[in-house]
Residue frames as a rotation matrix with the C-alpha (Angstrom) as fourth column:
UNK 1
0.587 0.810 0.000 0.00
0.810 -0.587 0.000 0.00
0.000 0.000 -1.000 0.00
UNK 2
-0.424 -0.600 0.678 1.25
0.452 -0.789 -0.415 3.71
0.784 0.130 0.606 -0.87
UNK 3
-0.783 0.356 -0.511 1.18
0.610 0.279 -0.741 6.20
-0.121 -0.892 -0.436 1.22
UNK 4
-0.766 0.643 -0.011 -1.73
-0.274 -0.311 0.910 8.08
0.582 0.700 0.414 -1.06
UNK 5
0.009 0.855 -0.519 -4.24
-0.077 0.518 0.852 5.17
0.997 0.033 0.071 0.42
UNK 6
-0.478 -0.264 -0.838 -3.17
0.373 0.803 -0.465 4.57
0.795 -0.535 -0.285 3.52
UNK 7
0.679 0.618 0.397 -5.34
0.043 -0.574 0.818 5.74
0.733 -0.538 -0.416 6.78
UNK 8
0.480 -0.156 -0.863 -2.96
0.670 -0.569 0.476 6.40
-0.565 -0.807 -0.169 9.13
UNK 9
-0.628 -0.740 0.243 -0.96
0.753 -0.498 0.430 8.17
-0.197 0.453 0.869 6.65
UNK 10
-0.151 0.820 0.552 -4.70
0.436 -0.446 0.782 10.23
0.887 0.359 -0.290 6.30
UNK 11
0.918 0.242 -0.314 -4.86
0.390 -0.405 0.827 10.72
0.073 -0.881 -0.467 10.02
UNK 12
-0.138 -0.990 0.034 -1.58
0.989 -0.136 0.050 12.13
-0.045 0.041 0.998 9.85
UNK 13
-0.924 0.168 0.344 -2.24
0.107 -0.749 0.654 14.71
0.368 0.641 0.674 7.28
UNK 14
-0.802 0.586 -0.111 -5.71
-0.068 -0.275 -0.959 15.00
-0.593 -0.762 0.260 9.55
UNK 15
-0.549 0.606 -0.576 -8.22
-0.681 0.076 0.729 13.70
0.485 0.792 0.371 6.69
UNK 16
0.083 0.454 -0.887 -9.50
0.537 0.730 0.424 10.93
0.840 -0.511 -0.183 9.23
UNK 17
0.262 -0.189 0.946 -10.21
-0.934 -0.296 0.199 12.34
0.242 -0.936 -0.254 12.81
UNK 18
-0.233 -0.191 -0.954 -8.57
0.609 0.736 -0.296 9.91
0.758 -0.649 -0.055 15.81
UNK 19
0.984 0.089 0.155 -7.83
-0.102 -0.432 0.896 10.66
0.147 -0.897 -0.416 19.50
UNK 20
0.310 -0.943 0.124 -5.00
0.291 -0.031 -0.956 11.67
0.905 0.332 0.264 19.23
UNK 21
0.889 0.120 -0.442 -2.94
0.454 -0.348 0.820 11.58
-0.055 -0.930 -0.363 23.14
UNK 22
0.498 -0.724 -0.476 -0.13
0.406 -0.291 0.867 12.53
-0.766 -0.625 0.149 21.73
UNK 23
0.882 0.154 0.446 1.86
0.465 -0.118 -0.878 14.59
-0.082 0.981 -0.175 18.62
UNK 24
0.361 -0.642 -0.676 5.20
-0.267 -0.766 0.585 16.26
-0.894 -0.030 -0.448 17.58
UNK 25
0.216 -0.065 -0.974 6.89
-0.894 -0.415 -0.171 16.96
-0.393 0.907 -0.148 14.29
UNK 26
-0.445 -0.566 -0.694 8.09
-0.887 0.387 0.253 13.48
0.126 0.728 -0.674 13.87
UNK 27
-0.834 0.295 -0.467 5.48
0.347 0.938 -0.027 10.67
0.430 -0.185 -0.884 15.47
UNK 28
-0.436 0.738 0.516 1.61
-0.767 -0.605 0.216 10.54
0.471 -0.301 0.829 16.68
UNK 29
-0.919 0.394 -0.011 -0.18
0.366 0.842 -0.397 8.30
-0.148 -0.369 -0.918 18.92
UNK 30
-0.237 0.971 0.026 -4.01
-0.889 -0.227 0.398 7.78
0.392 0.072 0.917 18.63
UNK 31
-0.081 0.544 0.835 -6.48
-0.544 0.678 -0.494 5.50
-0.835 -0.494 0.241 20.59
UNK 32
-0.974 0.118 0.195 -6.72
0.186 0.907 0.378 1.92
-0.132 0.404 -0.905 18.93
UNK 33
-0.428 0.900 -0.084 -10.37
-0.842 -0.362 0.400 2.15
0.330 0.242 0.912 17.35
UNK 34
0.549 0.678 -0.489 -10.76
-0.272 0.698 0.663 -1.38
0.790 -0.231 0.567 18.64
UNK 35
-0.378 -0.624 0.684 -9.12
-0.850 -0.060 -0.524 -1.84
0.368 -0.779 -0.507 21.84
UNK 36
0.159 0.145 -0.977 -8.39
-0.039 0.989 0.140 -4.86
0.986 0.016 0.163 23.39
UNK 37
-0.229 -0.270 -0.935 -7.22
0.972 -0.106 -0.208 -3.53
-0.043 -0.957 0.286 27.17
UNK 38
0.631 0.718 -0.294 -8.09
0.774 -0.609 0.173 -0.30
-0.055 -0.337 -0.940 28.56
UNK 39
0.325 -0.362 -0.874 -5.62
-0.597 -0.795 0.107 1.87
-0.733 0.487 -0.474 27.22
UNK 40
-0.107 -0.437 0.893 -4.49
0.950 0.222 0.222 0.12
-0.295 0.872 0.391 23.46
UNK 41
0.732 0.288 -0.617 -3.19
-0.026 -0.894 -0.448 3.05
-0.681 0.344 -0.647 21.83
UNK 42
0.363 -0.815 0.452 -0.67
0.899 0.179 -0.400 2.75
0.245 0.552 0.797 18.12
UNK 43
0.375 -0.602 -0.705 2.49
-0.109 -0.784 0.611 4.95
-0.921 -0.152 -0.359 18.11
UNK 44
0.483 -0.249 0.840 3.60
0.593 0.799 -0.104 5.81
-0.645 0.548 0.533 14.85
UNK 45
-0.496 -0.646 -0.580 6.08
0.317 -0.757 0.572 7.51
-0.809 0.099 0.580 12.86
UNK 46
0.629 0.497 -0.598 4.29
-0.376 -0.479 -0.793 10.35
-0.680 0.724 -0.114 10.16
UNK 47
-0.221 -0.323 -0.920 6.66
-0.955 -0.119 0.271 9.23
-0.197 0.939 -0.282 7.80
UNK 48
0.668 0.545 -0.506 5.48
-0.743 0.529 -0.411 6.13
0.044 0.651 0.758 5.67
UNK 49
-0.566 -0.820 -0.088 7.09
-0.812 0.536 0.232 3.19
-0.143 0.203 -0.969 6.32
UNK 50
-0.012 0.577 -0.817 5.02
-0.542 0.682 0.490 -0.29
0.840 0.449 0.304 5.53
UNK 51
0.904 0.334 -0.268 6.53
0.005 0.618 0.786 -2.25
0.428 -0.712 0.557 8.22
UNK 52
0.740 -0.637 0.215 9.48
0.023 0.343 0.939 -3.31
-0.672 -0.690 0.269 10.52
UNK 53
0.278 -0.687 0.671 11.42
0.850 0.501 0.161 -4.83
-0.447 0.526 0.724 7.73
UNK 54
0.193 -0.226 0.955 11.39
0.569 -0.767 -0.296 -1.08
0.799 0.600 -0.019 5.36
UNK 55
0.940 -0.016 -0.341 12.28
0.255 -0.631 0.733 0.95
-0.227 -0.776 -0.589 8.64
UNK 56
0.606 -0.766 0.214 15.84
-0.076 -0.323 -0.943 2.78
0.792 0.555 -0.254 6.96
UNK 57
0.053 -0.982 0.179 17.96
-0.086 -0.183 -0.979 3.06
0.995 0.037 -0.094 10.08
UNK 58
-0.306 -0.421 -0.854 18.52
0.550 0.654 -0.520 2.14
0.777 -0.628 0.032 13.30
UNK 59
-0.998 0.017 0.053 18.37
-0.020 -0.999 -0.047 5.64
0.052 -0.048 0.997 14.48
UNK 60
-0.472 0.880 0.052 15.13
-0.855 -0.471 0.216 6.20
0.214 0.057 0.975 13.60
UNK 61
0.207 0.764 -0.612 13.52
0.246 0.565 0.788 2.57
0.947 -0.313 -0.071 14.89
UNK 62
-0.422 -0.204 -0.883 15.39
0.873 0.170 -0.457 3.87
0.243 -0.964 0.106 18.52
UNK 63
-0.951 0.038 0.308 13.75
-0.147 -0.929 -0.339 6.65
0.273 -0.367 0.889 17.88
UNK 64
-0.177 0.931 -0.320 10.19
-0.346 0.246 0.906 5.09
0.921 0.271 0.278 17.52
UNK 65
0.020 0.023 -1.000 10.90
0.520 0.854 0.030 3.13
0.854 -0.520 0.005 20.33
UNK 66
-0.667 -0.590 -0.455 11.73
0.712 -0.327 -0.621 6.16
0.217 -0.738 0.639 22.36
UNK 67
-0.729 0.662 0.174 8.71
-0.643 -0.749 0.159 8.04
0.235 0.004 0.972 21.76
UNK 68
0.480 0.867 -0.132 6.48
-0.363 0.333 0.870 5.11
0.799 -0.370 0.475 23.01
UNK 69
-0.502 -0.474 -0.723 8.65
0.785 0.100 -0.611 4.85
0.362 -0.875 0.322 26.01
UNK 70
-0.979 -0.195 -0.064 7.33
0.201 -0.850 -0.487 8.30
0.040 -0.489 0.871 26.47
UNK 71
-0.317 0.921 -0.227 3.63
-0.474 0.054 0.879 7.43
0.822 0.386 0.419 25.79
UNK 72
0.034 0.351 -0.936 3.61
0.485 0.813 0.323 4.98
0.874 -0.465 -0.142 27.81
UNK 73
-0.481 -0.682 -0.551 4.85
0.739 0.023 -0.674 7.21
0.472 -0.731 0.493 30.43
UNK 74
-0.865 0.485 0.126 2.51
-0.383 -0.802 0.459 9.92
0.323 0.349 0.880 29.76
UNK 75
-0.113 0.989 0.097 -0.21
-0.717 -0.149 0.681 8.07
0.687 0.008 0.726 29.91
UNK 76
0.407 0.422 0.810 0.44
-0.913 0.175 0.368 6.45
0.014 -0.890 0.456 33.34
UNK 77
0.757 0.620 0.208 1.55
-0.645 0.653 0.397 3.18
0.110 -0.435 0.894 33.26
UNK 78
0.081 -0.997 0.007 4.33
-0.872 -0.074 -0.485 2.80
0.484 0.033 -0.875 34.95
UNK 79
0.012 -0.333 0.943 3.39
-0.663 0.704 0.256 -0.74
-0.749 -0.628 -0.212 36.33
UNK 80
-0.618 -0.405 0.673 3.62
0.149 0.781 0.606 -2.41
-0.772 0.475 -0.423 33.11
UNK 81
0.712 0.553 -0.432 2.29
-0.533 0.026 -0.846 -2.37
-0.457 0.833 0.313 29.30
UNK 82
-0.011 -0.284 0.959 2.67
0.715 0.668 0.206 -4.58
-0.699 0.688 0.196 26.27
UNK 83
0.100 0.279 -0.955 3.82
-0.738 -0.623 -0.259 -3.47
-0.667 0.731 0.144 23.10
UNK 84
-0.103 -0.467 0.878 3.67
0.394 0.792 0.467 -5.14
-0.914 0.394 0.103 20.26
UNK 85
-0.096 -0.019 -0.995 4.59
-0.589 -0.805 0.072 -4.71
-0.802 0.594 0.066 16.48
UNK 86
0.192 0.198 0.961 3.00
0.226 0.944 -0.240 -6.83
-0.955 0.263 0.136 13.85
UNK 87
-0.312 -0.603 -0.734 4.98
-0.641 -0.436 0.631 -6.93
-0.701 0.667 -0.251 10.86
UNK 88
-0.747 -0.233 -0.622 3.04
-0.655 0.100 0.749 -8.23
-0.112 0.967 -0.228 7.35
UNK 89
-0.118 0.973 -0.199 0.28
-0.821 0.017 0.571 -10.05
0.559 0.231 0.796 6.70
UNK 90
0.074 -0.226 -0.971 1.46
0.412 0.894 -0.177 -13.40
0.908 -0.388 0.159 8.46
UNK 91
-0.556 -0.638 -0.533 2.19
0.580 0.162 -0.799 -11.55
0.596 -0.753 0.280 11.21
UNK 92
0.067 0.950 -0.305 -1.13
0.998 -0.063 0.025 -10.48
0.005 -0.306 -0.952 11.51
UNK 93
-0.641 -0.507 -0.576 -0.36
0.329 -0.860 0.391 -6.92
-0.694 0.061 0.718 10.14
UNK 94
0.117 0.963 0.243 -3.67
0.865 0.021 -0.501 -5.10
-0.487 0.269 -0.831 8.78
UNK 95
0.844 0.270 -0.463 -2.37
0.102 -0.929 -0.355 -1.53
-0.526 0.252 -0.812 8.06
UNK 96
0.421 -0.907 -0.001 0.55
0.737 0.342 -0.584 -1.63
0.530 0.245 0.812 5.88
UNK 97
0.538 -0.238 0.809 2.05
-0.359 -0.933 -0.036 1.53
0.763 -0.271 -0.587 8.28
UNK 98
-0.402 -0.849 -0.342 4.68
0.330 0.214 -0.919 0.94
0.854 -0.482 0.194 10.73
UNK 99
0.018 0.208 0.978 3.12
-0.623 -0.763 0.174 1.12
0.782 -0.612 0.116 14.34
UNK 100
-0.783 -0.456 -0.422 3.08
0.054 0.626 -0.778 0.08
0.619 -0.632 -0.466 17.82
UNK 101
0.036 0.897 0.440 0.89
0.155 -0.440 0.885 -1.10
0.987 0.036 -0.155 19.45
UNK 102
-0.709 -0.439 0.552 0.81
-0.463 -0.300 -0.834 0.39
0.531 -0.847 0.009 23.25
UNK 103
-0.008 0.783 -0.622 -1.25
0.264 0.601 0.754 -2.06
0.965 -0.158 -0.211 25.46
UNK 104
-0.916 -0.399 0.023 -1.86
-0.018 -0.015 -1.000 -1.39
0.400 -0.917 0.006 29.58
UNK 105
-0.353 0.805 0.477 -4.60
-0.832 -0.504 0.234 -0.91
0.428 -0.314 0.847 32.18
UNK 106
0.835 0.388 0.390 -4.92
-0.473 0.869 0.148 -4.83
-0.281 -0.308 0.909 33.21
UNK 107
-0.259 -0.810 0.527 -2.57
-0.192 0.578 0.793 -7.75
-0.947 0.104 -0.305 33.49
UNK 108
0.074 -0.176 -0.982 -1.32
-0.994 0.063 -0.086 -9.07
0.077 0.982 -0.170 30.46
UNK 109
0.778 0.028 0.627 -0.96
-0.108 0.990 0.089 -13.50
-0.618 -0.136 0.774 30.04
UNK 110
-0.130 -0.679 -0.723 1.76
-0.982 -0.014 0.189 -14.80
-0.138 0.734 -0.665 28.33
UNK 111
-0.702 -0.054 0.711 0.82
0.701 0.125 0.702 -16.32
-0.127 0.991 -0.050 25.48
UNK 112
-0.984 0.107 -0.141 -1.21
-0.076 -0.974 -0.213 -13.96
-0.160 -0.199 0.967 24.63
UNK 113
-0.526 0.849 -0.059 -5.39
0.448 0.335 0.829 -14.68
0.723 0.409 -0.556 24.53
């Protein structure tokens, strides 16, 4: 998918409303539209990237990673959250957009169900 079609690349560029809890010049977070725990919220970088694998540089995935460190922190939950990043269609990847997803608000199980 380009990013022309893509909806977060639309909520970016503000053509789709979200809830957006967080923004700055290079990443936005926005409430999961289906949540699965009581805060599920995606962190993701405004620039277009499909997935994991097309992410150009180190650099910029520690940055990603560092701005949902700070989400998470922001939005409380400093006794624990899941994140997880699902990367292609096997990997159960639905938007082609690079995001995380920020999970908290209740224990997590491991496996996950």
């Amino acid at each position: 998918m380009d990013s022309v079609s893509c909806i977060f690349c639309k909520i970016v560029k503000k053509e789709i409303p979200a809830k957006v809890v967080f923004e700055d010049d290079e990443f936005i977070a926005f409430n999961d539209v289906k949540p699965v725990s009581p805060v599920h919220v995606l962190v993701i970088p405004k620039k277009h990237h499909n997935n994991l694998l097309e992410i150009e540089s180190t650099e910029a995935l520690g940055k990603l990673m560092k701005k949902v460190q700070q989400v998470a922190k922001e939005l409380n939950l400093n006794d624990g959250f899941r994140t997880i990043i699902n990367t292609g269609d096997n990997g159960g990847q639905t938007v082609h957009h690079l995001h995380v997803h920020v999970l908290g608000g209740r224990f997590h199980k491991w496996p996950p169900g």
